[in-house]
N, C-alpha and C positions, 0 to 999 in steps of 0.2 A: 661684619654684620650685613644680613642682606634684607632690603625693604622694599616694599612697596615704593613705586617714583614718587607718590605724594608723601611719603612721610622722609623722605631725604633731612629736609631743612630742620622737620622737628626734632631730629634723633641728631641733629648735629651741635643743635643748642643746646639741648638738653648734656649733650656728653660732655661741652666745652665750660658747661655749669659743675663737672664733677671734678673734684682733687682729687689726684692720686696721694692713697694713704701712705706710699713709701718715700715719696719726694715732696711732699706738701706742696705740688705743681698742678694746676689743670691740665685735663687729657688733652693727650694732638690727636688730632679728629683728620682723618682723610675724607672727604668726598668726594668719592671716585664718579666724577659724572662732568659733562661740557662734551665738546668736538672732540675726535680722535686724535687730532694733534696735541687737545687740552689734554686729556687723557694719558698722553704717554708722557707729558712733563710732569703730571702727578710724584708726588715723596709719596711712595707707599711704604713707607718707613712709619707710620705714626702705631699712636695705641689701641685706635680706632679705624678701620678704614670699614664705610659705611656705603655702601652699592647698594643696586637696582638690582631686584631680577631678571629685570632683560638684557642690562648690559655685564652681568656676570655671565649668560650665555654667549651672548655678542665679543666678551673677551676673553671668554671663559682660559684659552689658552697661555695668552700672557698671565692671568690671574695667578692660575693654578701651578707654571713654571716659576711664577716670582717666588710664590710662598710655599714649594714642594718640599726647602732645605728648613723652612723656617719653621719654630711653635707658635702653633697655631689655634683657636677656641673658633667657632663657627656660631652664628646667633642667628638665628631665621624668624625673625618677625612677621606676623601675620599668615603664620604657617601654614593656613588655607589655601595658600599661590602654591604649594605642592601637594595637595592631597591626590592628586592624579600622576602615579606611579609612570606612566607612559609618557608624561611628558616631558621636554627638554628640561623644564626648569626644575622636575623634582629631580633628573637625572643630573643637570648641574650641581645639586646643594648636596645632594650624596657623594659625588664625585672629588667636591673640593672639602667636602665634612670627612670625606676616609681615612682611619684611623684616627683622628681627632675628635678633640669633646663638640658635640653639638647640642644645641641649645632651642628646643623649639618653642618661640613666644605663641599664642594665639586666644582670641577673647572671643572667635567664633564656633559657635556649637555647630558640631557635625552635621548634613543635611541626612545622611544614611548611613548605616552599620556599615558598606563598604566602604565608607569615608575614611574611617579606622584604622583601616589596612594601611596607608601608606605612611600616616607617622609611628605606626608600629614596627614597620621594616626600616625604619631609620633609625626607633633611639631603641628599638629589641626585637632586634634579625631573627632571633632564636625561638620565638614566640612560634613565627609559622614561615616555614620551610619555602612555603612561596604563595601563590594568588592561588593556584587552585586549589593548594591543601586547606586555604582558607575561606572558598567555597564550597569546599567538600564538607567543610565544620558546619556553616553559618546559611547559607543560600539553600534554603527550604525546597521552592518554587519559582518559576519563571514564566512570562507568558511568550507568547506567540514571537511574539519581538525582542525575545530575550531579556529584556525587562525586567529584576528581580521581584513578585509580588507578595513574597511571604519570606522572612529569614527566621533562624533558627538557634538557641543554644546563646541566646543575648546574654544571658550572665555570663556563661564561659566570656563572652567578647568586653564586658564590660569588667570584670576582672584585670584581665590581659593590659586593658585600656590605664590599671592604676599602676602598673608596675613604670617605676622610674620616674614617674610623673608626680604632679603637683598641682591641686585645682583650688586655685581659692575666689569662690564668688564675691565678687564686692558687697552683695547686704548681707552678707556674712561679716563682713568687716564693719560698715556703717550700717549698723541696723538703723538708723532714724531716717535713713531715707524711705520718702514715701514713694509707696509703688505704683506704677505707670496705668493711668488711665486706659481702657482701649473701648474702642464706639465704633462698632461696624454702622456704616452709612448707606442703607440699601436706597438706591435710586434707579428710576425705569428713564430710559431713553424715549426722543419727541417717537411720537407712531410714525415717522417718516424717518425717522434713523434708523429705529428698530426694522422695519421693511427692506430700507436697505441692508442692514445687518444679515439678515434673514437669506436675504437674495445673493449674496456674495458667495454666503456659505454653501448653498443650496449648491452655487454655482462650482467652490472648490470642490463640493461631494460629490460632485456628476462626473468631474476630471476622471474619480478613480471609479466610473460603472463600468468602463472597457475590460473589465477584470486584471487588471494592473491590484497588487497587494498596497495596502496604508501600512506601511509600516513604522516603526519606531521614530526615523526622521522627518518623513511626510507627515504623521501626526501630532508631534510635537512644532513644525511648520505652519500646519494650518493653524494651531491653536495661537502661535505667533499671532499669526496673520489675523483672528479672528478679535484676538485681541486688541490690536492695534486700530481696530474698526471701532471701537468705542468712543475714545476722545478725538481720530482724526476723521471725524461726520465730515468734513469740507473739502477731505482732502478727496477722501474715497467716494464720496457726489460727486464732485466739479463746481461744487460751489464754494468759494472760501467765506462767503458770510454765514453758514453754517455755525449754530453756536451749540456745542456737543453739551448735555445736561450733566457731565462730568466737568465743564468748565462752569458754570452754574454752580453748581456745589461747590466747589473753591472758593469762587466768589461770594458765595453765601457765609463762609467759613471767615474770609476774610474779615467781612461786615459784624460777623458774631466779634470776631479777636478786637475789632478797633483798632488800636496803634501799634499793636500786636506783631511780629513775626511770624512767619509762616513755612515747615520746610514740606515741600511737595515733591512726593518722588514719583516717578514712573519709569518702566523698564526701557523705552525706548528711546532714539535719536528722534526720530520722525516725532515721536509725542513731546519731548523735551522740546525739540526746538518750534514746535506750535503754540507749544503755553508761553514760553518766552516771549513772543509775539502779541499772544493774545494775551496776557497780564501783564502788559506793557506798562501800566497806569499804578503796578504796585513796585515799578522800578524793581524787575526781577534780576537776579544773576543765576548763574546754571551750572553743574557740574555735570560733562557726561560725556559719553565718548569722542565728541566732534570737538571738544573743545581741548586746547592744546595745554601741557601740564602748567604753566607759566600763567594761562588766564585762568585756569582752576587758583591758582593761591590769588587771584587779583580777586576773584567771583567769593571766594573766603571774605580773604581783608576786605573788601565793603559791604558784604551782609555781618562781617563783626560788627564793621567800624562805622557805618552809616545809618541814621535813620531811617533816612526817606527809603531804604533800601529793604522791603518788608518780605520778599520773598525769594527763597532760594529753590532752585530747580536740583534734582538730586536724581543720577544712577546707581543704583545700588551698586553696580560693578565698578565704578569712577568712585563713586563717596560712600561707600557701606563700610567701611573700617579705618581706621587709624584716623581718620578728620578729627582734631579738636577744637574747642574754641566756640563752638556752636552752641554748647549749653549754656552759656554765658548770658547770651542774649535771646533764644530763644526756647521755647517748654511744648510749641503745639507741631505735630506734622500728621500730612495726610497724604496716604498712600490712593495715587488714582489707579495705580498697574502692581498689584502687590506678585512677590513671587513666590513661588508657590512650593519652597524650599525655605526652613528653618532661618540656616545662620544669615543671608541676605536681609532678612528680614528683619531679625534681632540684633544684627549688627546695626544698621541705619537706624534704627530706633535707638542705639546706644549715642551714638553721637549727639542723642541729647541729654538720653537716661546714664551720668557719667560725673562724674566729682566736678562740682561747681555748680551743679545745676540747683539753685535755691527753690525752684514752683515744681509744681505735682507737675508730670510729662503728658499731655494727652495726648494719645493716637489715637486717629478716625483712620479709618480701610474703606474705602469706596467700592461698593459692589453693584453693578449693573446689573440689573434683574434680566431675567430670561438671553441672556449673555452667556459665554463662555468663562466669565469672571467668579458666576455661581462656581462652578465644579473646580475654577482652580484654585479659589479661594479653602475650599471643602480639603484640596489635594494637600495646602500646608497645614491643617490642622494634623491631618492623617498623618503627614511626612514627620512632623515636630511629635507628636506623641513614638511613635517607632524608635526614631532617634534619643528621646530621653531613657529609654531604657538602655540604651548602651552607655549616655554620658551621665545619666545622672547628675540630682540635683536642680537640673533647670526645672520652674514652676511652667505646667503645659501652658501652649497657647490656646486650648482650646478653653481651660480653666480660667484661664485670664481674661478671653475676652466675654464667654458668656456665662463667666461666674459659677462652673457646674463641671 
């Protein structure tokens, strides 16, 4: 079974909770993870043996030698970690799944029709011959930057999408769960953030008047860039008393909840580790890229397990899937940096909207007016309606949040 590093420990309890029905024994669970030393005194003998996606590439060799005589099932949880064909680790889970049953888990919806492609070349080769014959089908238009801006022939692709497969929505199963609040929060920046905002961009756009092209990366760059000027007002003045009107609204949020928890996501390091600082006073903890995997389950176990501890810091790419435990204790989160892709989106929000969760979910989405936040926010409406016609079933986001 291969998983994400943070769900290691839950897919090993969880396994070491199941009897085998032919010995009335529980399963031996490996967890293939510690130092390289720890590593190779591992018994890879068991019924389970449970890895990382990084260190199936990292060992990919021994892995694939140990088990090349042996029968074998291949489990890929959170199959999102390979939707990009090009990369090592989809090329890892093909590699060691050849000839063998493979098993793709995933509770993330697609961000785009090419999404599709790569768990289609794994559980049905036969569908399409290879990436361009399935550009040739589906990829309408492109712009300047190659960019795809229109696709084509979405039924053929959603079709394609049920063979072999199996989708079952959870309120499909629990109809009495009640459906997730959502509250876009439009809020303007002080007239001296915004000037500075204003002025930076002015500043990255003059970069490119030497007749140098924006393209695909550089655009996607500044928007980075332009976003990250919102919540870090103190960093980008030089002033760190700087108090950004997106921290403000948190704090507003907080005041409304009362004793309340709080999970606040935002896309960046630099912004995570700001609010952490600066919501010092709600005893926050933080999941996100700077933070090593060992204090993410510590930054967990005490927004479970403690009061005083009301707000958790959250990367969609660190916490947007497989966390559980969260809906336990908490029902409200507010995105300050939302991304501007589908399943990031809906994944993080599942982590609350998810079996145990007894109170209605509210999400607020934080939108800085006259901001770069307006048009990305605008981009996942657009991206998530595109995408529902291939996966079908999902209820749109744009339905959801503005009821229409």
């Amino acid at each position: 079974m291969v998983v994400p590093p943070i769900l290691l420990l839950q897919w090993e309890l969880w396994l070491r909770s199941v009897t085998d029905l032919r010995t009335g024994k529980p399963l031996t669970v490996c967890v293939y993870a510690g130092t390289p030393a720890q590593r190779k005194d591992l018994d890879l003998n068991a019924d389970f043996i449970v890895v990382s996606y990084g260190l199936l590439k990292n060992d990919f060799e021994r892995l694939h030698d140990h088990f090349s005589a042996r029968r074998l099932g291949i489990i890929s949880d959170e199959a999102t970690a390979i939707k990009n064909t090009e990369s090592q680790t989809h090329k890892a889970v093909s590699l060691i799944a050849e000839g063998r049953p493979l098993m793709l888990l995933t509770g993330t919806p697609i961000n785009k029709p090419g999404d599709a492609y790569a768990y289609l070349k794994l559980i049905v080769p036969g569908v399409y011959r290879n990436r361009r014959q399935f550009d040739r089908l589906h990829v309408e238009e492109k712009d300047e930057y190659d960019k795809v801006t229109s696709w084509m022939n979405l039924d053929l692709l959603a079709s394609n999408m049920k063979v072999q497969t199996s989708r079952i929505l959870r309120r499909e199963v629990r109809k009495d769960l009640p459906a997730v609040v959502y509250t876009t929060k439009d809020y303007r920046l002080d007239p001296a953030h915004l000037a500075l905002y204003r002025q930076i961009a002015q500043e990255r756009l003059v970069e490119f008047e030497d007749g140098r092209e924006i393209d695909a990366i550089s655009a996607s760059a500044l928007r980075s860039a332009l976003q990250q000027i919102v919540i870090n007002w103190g960093e980008f003045d030089g002033n760190p008393e700087r108090r950004p009107a997106g921290l403000e609204l948190a704090e507003e949020i907080l005041e409304e909840l009362g004793d309340k928890k709080l999970v606040i996501v935002a896309n960046f390091r630099r912004t995570n580790a700001y609010l952490l600082q600066a919501l010092s006073v709600y005893n926050p903890r933080a999941i996100y890229g700077d933070v090593s995997p060992a204090n993410k389950q510590l930054a967990l176990r005490d927004f479970i397990g403690r009061e005083s501890c009301r707000v958790l810091l959250v990367q969609p790419q660190s916490a947007g899937f497989g966390v559980d435990g969260l809906q336990r204790v908490c029902s409200d989160i507010l995105f300050l940096e939302a991304p501007t892709t589908p399943s990031p989106f809906q994944q993080t929000i599942a982590r609350l909207d998810r079996d145990g969760q007894e109170d209605v979910v509210h999400c607020r989405v934080g939108v800085a007016q006259g901001t770069v936040q307006v048009g990305m926010f605008r981009d996942l409406m657009v991206n998530d309606a595109v995408a529902n016609k291939v996966q079908g079933g999902f209820k749109d986001l744009k339905e959801m949040i503005y009821g229409g």
